[in-house]
C-alpha positions as CSV (number, residue, x, y, z in Angstrom):
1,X,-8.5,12.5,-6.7
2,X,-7.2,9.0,-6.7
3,X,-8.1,5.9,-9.0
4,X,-10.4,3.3,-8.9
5,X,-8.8,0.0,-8.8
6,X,-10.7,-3.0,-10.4
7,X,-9.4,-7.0,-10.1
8,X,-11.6,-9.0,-12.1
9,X,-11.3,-12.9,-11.8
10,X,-7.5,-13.2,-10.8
11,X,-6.7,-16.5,-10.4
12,X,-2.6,-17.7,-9.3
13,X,-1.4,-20.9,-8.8
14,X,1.7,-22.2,-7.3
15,X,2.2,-25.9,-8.7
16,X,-1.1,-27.4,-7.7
17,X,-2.4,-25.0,-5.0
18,X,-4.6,-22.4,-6.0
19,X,-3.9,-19.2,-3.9
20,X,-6.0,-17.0,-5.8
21,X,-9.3,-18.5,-7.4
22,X,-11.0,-16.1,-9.9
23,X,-10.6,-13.4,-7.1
24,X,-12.6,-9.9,-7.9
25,X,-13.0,-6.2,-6.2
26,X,-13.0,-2.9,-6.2
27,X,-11.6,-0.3,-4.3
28,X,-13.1,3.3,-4.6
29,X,-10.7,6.7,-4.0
30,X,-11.7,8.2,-0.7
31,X,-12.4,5.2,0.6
32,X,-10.6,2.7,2.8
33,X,-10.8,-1.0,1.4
34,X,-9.5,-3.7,3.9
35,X,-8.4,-7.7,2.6
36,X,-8.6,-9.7,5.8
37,X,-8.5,-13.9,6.1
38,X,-6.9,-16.1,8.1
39,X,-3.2,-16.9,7.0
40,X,-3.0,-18.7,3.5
41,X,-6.2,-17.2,2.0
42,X,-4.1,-14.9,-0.6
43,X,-4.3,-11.9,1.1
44,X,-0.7,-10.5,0.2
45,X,-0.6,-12.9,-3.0
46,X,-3.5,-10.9,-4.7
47,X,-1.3,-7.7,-3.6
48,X,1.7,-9.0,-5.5
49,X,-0.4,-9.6,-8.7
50,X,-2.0,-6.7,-8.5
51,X,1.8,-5.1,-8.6
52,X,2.5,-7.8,-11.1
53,X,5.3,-9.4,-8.5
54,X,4.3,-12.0,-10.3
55,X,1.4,-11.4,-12.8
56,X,-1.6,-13.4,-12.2
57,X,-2.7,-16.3,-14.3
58,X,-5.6,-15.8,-15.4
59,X,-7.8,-12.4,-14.8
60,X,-7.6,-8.6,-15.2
61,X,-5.9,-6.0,-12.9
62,X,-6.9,-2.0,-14.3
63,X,-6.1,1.6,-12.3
64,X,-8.4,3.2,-13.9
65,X,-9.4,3.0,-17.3
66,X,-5.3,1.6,-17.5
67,X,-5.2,-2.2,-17.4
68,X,-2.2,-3.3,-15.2
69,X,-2.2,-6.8,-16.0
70,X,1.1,-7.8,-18.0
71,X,3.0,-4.6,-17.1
72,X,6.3,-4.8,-16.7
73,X,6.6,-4.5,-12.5
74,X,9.1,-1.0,-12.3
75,X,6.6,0.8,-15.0
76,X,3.3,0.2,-12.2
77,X,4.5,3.1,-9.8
78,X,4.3,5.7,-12.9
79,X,0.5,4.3,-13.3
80,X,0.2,5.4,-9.5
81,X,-0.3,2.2,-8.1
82,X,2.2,1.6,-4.9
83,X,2.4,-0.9,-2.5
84,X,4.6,-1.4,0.9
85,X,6.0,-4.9,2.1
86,X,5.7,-6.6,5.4
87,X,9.3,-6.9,4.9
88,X,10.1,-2.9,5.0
89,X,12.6,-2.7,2.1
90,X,13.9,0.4,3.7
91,X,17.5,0.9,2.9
92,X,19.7,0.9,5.7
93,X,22.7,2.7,5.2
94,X,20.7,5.7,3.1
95,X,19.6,8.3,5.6
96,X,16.2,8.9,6.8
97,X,15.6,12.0,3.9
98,X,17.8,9.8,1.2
99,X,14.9,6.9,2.0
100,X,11.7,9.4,1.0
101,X,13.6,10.7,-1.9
102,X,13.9,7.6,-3.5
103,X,9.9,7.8,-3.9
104,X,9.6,10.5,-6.0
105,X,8.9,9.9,-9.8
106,X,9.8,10.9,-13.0
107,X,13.4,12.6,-12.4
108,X,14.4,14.9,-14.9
109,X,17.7,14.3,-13.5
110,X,17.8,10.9,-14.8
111,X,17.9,11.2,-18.3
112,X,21.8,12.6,-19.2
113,X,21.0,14.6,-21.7
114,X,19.1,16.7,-19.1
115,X,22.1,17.0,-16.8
116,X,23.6,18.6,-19.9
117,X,20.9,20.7,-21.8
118,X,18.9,21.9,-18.5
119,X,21.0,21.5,-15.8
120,X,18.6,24.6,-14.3
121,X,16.0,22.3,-14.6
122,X,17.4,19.5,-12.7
123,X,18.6,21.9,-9.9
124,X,15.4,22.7,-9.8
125,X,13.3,19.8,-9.4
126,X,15.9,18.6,-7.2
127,X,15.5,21.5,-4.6
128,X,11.7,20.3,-4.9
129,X,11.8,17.2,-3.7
130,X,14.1,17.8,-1.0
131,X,11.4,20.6,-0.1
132,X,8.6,18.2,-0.3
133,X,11.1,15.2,1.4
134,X,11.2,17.6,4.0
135,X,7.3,18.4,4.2
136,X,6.1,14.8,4.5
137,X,8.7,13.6,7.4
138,X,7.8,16.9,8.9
139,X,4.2,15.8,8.9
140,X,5.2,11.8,10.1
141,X,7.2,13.4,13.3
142,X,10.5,12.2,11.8
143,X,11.9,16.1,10.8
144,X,14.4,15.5,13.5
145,X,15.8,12.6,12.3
146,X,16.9,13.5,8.3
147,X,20.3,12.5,8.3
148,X,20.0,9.8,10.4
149,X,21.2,6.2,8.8
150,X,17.4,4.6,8.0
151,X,18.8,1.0,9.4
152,X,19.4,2.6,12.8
153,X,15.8,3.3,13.3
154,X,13.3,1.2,15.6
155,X,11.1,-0.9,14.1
156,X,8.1,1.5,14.2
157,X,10.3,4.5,13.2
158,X,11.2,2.3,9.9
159,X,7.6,1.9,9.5
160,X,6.9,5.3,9.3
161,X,9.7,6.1,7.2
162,X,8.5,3.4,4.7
163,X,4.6,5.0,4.7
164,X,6.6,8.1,4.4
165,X,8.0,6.6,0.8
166,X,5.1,5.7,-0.2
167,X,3.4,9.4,0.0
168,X,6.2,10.6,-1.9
169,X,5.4,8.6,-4.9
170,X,2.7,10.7,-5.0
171,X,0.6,7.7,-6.0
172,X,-3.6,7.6,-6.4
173,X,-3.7,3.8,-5.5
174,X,-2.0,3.1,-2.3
175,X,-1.6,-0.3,-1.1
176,X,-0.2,-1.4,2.2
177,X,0.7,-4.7,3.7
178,X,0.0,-4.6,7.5
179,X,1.4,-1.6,8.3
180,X,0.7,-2.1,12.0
181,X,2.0,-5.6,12.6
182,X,4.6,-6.0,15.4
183,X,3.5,-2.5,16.6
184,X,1.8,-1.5,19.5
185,X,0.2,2.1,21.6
186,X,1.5,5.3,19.9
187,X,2.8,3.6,16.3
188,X,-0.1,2.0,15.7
189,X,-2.0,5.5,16.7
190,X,0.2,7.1,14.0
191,X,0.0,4.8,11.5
192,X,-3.7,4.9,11.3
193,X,-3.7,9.1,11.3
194,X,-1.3,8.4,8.2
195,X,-3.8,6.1,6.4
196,X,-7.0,7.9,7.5
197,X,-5.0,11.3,6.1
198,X,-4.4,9.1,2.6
199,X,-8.4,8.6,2.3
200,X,-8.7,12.4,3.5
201,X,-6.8,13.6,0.8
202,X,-9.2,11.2,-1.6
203,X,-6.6,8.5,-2.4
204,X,-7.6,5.2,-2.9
205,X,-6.5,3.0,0.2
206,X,-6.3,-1.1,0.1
207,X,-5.0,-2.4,3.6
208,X,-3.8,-5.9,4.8
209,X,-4.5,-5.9,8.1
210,X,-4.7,-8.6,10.5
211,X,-5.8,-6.3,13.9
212,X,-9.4,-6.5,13.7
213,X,-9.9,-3.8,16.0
214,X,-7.8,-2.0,13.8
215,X,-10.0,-3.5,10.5
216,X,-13.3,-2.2,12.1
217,X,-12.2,1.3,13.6
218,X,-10.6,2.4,9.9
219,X,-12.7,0.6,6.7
220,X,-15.1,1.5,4.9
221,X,-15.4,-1.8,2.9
222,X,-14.3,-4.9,3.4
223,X,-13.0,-8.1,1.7
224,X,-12.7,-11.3,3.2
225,X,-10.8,-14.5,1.2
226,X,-11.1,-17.6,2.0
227,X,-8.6,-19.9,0.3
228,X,-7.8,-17.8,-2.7
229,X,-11.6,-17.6,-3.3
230,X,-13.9,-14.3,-2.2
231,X,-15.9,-15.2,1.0
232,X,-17.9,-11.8,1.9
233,X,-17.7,-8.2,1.2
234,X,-19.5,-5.5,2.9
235,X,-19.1,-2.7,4.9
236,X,-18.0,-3.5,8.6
237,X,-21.7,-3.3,9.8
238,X,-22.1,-6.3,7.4
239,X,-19.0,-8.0,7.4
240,X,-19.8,-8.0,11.4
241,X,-23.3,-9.6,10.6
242,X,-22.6,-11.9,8.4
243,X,-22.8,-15.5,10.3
244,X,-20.5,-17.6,8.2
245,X,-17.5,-14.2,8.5
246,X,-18.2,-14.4,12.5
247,X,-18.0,-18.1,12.6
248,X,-15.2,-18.8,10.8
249,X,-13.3,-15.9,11.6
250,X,-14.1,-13.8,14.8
251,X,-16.5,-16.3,16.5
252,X,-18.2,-14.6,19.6
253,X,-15.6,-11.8,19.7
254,X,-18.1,-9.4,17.4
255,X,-21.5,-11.2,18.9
């Protein structure tokens, strides 16, 4: 079962502007939670502080009963908390399998001492995650492509392999930064069987997302910002109601 997460007034400023302004929600496991606003309203910035990249100012991140909010950045995967980047972050000259594997967590093989004292150990764990490496592109469509070079991929196969990542950290809190931008027809098809298999398999889901069409078919709650401050929350059937969310942002479009 995945984790709760809980912001509670996270504020960030940058010199003078205030992208985040005592910010606070929650995201439930088995449930969808979409961030939309128009650009500049904080949307990836209360990501990155939820990830620490860089703390907030003021405020309270927690997974859980675990407060995130201080945390040295690499130590927030291990508290299975994970986030993609519109900028993919895949690394091009690993291949395709090399790329998942990097996901996984807590290596016995790591630690030297290991590679000395249980060596059967290692070999073990290693043969694993290769299994499970395997598994996951199997279930993306990508089993055909393991040894291929990651940074000779399309666009929407990089995508996938960076979702694909993601589910190998094995993480309860998964968020994701528009996943479907700059895709169209059968990647964005697959990316949203991806996410709606993450909620199926009770994780807790926090999307950027700027396709409303894509907002609407997949939440089940909503957050809109409005210059670093929260404007509405709801589910769709409210966020599509409320008159100041369809002025502002969708205009007759959801009438």
């Amino acid at each position: 079962m995945g984790l709760p997460l809980r912001v509670e007034n996270v504020s960030k400023r940058f010199g003078g502007l205030a992208a985040l302004d005592g910010v606070s929600l929650q995201a439930m496991p088995g449930e969808i939670t979409s961030i939309i606003g128009q650009n500049g309203a904080g949307k990836t910035t209360l990501l990155n502080t939820i990830t620490q990249l860089p703390p907030p100012d003021g405020g309270q991140v927690f997974a859980g009963e675990v407060e995130l909010t201080g945390m040295a950045p690499h130590k927030i995967p291990a508290r299975g908390v994970v986030r993609t980047f519109q900028q993919l972050r895949i690394f091009s000259r690993l291949s395709v399998l090399e790329n998942v594997l990097l996901g996984f967590q807590h290596n016995t093989g790591e630690r030297l001492w290991n590679l000395v004292a249980r060596p059967g150990a290692v070999r073990a764990q290693r043969k694993d995650h290769h299994d499970r490496a395997r598994g996951i592109l199997a279930e993306l469509e990508l089993a055909d492509m393991l040894d291929v070079e990651a940074g000779t991929l399309s666009y929407g196969l990089q995508k996938l392999l960076s979702l694909a990542r993601a589910i190998a950290t094995d993480a309860q809190i998964l968020m994701l930064d528009e996943p479907t931008s700059g895709l169209s027809g059968d990647f964005v098809a697959r990316i949203l069987a991806i996410v709606k298999g993450m909620r199926a398999r009770g994780r807790t889901v926090v999307l950027v997302e700027h396709d409303m069409d894509v907002v609407f078919d997949i939440s089940d709650r909503i957050v809109v910002l409005d210059h670093g401050r929260l404007f509405a929350h709801g589910t769709p059937a409210e966020i599509r109601g409320h008159e100041g969310v369809r002025e502002i942002y969708f205009g007759s479009r959801v009438a």
